[in-house]
Backbone as JSON Lines, residues from 0, in Angstrom:
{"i":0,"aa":"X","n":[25.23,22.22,6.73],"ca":[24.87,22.62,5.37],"c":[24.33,21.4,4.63]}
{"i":1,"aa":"X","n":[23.47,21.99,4.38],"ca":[22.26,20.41,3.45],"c":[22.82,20.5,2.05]}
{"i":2,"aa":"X","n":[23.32,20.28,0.91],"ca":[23.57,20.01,-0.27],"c":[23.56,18.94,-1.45]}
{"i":3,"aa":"X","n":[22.9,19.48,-2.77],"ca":[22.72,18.48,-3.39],"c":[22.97,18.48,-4.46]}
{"i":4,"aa":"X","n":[23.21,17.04,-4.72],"ca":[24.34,17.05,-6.1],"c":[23.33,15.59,-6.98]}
{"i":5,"aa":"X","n":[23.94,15.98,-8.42],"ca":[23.66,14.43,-9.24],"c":[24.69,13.71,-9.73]}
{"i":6,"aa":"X","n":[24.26,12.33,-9.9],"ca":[25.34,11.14,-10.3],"c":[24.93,10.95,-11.65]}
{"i":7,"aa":"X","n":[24.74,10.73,-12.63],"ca":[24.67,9.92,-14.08],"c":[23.41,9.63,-14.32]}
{"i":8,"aa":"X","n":[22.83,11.3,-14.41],"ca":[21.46,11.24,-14.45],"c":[21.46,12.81,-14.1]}
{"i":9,"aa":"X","n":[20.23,13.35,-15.66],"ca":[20.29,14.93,-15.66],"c":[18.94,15.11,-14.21]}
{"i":10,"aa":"X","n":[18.89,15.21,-13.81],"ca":[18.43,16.11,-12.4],"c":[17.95,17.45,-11.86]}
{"i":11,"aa":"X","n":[17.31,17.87,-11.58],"ca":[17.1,18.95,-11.01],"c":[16.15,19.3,-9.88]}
{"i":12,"aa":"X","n":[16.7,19.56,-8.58],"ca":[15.7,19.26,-7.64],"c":[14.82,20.86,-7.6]}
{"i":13,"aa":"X","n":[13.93,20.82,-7.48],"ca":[13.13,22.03,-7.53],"c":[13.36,23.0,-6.05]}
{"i":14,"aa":"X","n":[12.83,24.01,-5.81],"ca":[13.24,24.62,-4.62],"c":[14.02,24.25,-3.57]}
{"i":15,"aa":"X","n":[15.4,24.43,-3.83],"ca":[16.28,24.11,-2.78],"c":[16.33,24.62,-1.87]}
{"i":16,"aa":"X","n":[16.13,26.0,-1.5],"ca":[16.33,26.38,-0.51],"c":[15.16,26.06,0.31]}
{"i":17,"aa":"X","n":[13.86,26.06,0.26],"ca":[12.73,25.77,0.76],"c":[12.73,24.4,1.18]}
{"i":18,"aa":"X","n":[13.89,23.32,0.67],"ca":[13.73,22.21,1.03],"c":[14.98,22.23,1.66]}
{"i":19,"aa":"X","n":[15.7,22.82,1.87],"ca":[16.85,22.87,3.0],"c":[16.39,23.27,4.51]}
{"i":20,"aa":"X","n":[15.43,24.44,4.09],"ca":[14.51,24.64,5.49],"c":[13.92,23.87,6.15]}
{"i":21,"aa":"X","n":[13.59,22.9,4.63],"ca":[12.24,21.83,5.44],"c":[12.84,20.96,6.6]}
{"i":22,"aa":"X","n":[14.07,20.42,5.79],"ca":[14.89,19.38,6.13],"c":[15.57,19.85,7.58]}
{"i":23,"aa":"X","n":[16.2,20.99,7.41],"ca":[16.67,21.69,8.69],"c":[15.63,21.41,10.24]}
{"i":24,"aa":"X","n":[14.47,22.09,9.64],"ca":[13.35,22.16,10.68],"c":[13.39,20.59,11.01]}
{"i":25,"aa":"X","n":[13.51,19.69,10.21],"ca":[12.86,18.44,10.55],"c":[13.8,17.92,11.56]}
{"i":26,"aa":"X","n":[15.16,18.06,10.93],"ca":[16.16,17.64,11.58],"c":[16.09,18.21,13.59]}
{"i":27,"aa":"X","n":[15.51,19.18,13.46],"ca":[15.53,20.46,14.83],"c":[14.53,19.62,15.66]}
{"i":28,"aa":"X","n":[13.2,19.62,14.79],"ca":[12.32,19.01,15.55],"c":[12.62,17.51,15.95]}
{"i":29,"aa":"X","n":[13.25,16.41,15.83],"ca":[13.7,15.31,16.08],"c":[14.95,16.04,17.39]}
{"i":30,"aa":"X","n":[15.53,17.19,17.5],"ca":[16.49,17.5,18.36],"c":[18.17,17.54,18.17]}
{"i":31,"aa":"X","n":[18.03,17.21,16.83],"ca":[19.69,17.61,15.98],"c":[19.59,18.79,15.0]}
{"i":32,"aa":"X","n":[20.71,18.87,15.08],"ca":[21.34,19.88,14.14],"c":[22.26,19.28,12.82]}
{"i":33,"aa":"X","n":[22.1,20.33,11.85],"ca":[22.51,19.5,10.69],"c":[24.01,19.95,10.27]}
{"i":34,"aa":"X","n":[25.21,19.02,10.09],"ca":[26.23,19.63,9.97],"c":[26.5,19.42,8.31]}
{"i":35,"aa":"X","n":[27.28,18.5,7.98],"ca":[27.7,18.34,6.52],"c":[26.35,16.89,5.96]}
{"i":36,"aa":"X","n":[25.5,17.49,5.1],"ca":[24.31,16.5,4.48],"c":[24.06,16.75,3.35]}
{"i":37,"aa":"X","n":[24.38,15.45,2.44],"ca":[24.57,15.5,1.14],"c":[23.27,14.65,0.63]}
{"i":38,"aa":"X","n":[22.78,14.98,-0.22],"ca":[21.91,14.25,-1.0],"c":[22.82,14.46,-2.06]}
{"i":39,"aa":"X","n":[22.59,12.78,-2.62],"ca":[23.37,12.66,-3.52],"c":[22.05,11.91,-4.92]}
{"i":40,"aa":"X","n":[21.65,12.51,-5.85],"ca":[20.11,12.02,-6.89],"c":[20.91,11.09,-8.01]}
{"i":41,"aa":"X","n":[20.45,10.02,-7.82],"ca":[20.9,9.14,-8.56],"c":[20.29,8.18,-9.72]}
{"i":42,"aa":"X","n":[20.43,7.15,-10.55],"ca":[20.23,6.21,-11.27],"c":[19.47,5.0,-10.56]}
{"i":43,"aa":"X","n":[18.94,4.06,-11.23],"ca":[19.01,2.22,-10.2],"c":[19.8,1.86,-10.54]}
{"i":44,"aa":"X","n":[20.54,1.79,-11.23],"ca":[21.95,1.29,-12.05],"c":[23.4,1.57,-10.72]}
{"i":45,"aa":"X","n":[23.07,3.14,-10.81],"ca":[24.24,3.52,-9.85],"c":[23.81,3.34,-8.54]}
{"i":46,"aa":"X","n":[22.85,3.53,-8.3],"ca":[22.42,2.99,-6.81],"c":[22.99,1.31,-6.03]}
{"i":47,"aa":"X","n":[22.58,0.91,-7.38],"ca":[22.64,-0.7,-7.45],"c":[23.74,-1.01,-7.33]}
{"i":48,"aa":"X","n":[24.66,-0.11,-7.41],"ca":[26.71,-0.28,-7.35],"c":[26.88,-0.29,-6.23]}
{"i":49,"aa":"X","n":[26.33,1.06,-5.58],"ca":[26.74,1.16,-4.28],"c":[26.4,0.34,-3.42]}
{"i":50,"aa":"X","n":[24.98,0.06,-3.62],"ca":[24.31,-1.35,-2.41],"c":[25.58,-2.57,-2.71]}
{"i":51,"aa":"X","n":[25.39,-2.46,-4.07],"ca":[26.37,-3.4,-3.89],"c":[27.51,-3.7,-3.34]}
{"i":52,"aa":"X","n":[28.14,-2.87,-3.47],"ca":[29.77,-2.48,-3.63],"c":[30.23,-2.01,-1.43]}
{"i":53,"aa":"X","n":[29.52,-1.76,-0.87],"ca":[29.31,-0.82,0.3],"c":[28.37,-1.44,1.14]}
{"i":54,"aa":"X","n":[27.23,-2.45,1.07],"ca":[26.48,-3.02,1.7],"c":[26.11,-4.85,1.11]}
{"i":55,"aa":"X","n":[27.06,-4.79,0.11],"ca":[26.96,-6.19,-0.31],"c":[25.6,-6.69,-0.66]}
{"i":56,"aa":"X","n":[24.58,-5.51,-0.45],"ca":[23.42,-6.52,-0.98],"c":[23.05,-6.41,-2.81]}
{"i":57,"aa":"X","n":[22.36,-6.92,-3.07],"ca":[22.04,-7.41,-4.85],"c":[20.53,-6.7,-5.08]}
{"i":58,"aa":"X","n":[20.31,-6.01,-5.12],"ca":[19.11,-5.4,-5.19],"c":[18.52,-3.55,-5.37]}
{"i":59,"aa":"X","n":[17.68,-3.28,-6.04],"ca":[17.73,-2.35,-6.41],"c":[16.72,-1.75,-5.33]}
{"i":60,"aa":"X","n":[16.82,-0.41,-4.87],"ca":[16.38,0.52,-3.62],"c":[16.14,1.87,-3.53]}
{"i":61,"aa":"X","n":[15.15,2.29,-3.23],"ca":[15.0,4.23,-3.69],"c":[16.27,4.83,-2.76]}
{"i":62,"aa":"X","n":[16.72,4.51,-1.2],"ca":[17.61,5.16,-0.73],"c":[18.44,4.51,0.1]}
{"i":63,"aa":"X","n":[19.45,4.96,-0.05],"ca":[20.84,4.73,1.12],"c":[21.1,5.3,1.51]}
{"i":64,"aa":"X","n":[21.48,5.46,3.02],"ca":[21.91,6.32,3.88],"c":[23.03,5.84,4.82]}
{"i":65,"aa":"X","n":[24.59,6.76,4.42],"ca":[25.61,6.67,5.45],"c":[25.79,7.63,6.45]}
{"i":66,"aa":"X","n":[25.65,7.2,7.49],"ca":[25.94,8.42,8.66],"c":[27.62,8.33,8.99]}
{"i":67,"aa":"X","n":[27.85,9.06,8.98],"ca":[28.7,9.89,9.26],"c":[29.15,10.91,10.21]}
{"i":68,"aa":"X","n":[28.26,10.99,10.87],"ca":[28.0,11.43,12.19],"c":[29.29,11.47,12.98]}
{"i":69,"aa":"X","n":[29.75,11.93,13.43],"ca":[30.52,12.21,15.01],"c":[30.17,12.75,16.62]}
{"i":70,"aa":"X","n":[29.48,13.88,16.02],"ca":[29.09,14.52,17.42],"c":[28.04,14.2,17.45]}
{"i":71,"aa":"X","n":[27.57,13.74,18.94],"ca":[25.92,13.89,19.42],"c":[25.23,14.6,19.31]}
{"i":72,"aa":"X","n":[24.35,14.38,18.4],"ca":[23.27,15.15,17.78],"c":[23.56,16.08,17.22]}
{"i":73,"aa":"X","n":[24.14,15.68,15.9],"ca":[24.53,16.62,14.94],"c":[24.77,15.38,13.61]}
{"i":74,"aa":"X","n":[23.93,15.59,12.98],"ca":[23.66,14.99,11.71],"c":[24.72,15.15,10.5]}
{"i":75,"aa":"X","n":[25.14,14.19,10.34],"ca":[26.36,14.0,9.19],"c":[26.19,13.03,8.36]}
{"i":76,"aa":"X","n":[26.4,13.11,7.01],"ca":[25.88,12.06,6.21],"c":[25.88,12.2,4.56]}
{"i":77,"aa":"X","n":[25.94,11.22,4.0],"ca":[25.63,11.09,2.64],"c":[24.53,10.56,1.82]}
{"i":78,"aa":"X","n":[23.32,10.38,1.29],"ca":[22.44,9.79,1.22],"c":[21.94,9.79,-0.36]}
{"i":79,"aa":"X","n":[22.25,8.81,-0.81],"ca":[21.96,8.28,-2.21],"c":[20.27,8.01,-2.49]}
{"i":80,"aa":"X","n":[19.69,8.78,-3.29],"ca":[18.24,8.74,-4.16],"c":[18.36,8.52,-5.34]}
{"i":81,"aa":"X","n":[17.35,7.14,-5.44],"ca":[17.35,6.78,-7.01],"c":[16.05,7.25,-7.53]}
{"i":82,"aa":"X","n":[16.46,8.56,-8.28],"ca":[15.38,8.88,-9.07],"c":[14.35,8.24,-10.24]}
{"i":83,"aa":"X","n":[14.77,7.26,-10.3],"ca":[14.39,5.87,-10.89],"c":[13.82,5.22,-9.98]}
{"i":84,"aa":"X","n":[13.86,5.18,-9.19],"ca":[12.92,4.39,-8.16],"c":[11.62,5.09,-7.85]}
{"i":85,"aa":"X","n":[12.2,6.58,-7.4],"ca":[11.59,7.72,-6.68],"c":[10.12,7.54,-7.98]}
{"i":86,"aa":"X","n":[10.32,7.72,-9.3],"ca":[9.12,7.92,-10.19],"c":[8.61,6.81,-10.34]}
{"i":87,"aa":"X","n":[9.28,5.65,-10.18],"ca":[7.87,4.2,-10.21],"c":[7.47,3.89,-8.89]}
{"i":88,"aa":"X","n":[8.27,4.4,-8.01],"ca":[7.07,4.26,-6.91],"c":[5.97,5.3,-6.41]}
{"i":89,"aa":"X","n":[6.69,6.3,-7.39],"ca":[4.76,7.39,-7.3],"c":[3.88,6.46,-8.43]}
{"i":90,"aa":"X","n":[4.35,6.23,-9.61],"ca":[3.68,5.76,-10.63],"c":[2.87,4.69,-9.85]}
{"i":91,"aa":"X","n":[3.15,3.79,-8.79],"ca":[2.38,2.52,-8.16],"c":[1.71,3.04,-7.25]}
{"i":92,"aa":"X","n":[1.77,4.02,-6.38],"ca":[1.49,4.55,-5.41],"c":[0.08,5.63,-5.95]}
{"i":93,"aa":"X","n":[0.14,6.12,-7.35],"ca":[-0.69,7.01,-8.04],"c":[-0.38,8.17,-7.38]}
{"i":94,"aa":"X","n":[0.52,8.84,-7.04],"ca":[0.74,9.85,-6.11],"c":[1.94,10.51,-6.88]}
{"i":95,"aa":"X","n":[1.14,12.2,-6.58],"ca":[2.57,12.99,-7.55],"c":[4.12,12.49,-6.85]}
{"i":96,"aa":"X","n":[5.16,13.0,-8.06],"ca":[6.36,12.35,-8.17],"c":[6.93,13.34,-6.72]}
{"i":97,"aa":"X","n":[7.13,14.38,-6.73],"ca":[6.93,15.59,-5.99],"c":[7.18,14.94,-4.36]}
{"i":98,"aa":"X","n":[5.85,14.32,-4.57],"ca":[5.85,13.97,-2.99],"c":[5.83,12.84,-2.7]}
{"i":99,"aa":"X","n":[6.55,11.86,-3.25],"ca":[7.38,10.5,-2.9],"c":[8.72,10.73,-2.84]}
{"i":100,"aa":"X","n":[9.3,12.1,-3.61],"ca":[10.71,12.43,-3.41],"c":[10.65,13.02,-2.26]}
{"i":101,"aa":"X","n":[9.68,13.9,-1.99],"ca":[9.75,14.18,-0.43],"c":[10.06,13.53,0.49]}
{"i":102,"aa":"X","n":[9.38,12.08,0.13],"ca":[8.87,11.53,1.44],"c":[10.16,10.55,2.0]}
{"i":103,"aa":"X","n":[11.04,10.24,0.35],"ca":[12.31,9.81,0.51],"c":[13.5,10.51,1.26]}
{"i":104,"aa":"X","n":[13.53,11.75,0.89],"ca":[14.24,12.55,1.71],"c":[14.16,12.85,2.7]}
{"i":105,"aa":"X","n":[13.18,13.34,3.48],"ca":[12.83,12.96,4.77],"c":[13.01,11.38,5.26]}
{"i":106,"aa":"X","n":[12.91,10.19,4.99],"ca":[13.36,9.21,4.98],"c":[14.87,9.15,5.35]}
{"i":107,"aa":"X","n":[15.64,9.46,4.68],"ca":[16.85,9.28,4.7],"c":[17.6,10.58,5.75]}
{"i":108,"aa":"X","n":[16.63,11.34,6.22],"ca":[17.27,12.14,7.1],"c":[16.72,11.53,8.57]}
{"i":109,"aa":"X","n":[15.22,10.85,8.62],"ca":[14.89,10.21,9.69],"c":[16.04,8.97,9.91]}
{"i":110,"aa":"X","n":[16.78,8.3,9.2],"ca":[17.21,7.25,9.21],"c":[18.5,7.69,10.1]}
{"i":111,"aa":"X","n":[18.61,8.94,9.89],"ca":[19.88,9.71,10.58],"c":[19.68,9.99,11.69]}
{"i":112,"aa":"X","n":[18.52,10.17,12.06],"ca":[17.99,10.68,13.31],"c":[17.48,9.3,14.31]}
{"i":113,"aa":"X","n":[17.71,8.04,13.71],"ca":[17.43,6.64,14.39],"c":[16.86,6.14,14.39]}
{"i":114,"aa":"X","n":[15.62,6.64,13.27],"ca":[14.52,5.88,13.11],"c":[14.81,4.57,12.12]}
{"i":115,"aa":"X","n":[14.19,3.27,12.39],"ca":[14.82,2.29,11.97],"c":[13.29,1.99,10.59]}
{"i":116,"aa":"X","n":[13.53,1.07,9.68],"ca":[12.73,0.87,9.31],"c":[12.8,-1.24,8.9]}
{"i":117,"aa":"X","n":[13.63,-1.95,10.21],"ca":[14.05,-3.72,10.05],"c":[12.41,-4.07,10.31]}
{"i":118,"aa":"X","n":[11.54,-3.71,11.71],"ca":[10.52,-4.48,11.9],"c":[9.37,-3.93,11.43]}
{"i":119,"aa":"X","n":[8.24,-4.45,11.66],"ca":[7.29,-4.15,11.39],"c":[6.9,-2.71,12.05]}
{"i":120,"aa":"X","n":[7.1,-2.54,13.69],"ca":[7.17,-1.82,14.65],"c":[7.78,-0.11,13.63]}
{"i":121,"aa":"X","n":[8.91,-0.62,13.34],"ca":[9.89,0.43,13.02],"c":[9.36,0.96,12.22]}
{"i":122,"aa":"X","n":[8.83,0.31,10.96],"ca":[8.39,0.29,9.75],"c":[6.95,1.5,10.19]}
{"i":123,"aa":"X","n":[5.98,1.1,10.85],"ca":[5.02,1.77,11.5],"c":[5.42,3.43,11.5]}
{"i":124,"aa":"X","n":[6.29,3.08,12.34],"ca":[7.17,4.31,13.16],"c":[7.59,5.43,12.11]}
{"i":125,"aa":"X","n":[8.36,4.94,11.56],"ca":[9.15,5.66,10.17],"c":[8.17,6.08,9.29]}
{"i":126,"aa":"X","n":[6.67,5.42,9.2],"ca":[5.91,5.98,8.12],"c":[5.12,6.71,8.42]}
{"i":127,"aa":"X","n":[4.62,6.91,10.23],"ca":[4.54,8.14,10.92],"c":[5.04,9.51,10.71]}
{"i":128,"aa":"X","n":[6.88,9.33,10.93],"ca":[7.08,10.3,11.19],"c":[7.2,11.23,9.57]}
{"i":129,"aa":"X","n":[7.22,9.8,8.49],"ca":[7.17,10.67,7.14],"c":[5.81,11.64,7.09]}
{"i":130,"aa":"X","n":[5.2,10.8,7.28],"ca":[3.78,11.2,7.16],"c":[3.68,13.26,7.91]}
{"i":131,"aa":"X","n":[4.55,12.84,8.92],"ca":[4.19,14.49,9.51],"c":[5.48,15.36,8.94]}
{"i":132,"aa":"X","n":[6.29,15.17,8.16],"ca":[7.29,15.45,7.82],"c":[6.36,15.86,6.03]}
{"i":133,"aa":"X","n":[5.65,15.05,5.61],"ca":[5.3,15.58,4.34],"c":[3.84,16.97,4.77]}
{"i":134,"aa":"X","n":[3.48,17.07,6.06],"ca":[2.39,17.78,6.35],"c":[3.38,19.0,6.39]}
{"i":135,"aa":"X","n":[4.33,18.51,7.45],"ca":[5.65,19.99,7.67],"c":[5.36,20.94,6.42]}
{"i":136,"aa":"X","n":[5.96,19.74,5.15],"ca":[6.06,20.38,4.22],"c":[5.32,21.33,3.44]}
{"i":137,"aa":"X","n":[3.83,20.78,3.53],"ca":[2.48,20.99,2.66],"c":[2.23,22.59,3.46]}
{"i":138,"aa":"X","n":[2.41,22.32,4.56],"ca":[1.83,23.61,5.51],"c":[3.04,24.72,5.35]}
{"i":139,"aa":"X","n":[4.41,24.84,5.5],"ca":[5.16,25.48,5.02],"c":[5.1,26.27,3.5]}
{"i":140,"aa":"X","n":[4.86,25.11,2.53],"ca":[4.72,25.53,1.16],"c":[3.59,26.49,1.02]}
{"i":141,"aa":"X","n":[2.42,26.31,1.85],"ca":[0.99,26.79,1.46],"c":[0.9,28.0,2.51]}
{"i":142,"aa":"X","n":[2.1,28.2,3.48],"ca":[1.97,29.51,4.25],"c":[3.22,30.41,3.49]}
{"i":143,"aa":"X","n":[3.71,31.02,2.51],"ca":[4.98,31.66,2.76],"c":[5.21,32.78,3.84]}
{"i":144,"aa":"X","n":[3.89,32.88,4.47],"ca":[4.27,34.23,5.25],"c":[5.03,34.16,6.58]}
{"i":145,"aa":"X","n":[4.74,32.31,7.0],"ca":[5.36,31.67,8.44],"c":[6.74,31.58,8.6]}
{"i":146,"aa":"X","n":[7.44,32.95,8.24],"ca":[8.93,33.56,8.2],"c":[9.91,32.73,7.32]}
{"i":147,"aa":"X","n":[9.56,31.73,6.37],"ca":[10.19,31.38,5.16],"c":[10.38,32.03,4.02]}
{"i":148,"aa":"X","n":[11.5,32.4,3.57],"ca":[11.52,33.74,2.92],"c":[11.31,33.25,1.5]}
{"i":149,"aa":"X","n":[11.5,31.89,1.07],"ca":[11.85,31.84,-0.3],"c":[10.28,30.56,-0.73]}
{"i":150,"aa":"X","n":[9.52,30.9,-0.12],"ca":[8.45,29.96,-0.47],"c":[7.38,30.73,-1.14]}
């Protein structure tokens, strides 16, 4: 079960269920299944606690991701979005807000699935698989008839 909640900051993620699908599918197509996955929409302020507080680093970041995981291939996790981040990096990027939150969330579910983003290599890799992860999306949204009931 994919679920999402806010921290200290009014919020509202737009089509949930359509983005539980997305996320589901994405998760399927990488070859896991999704068990307990929390998005958690947050502050830079509160973000900035947790890096801190949980990863010791000093710096402010659109996402964190704890796995939580147990079973092989089955996705478990908590994953902190700073919606404060999420809108100045569309604002730099010139790209709707929409679909940099996408591209974060998918992010933080690839990160679950092992995709790394330390080297350059990884970095490559990870912005690949966003990249077909935001098409997932575009093509889903723009078909409702491709057995998604709530699009």
């Amino acid at each position: 079960m994919i679920r999402f909640f806010t921290e200290d900051i009014p919020f509202t993620l737009s089509r949930k269920i359509p983005t539980r699908q997305w996320l589901t599918a994405l998760a399927l197509k990488e070859g896991f299944s999704v068990g307990e996955l929390n998005y958690i929409f947050c502050s830079d302020e509160y973000l900035l606690q947790v890096n801190r507080e949980y990863l010791e680093h000093d710096y402010y970041t659109d996402i964190i991701t704890f796995d939580n995981s147990e079973e092989e291939n089955r996705l478990e996790g908590d994953i902190f979005v700073s919606i404060d981040r999420v809108r100045d990096n569309a604002r730099q990027l010139n790209i709707p807000e929409e679909q940099e939150l996408r591209r974060v969330l998918a992010h933080g579910l690839l990160h679950l699935c092992g995709y790394g983003d330390k080297t350059d290599e990884e970095v490559k890799r990870m912005r690949e698989k966003e990249e077909e992860s935001l098409i997932d999306w575009n093509n889903r949204s723009l078909n409702p008839a491709s057995g998604q009931s709530d699009f």
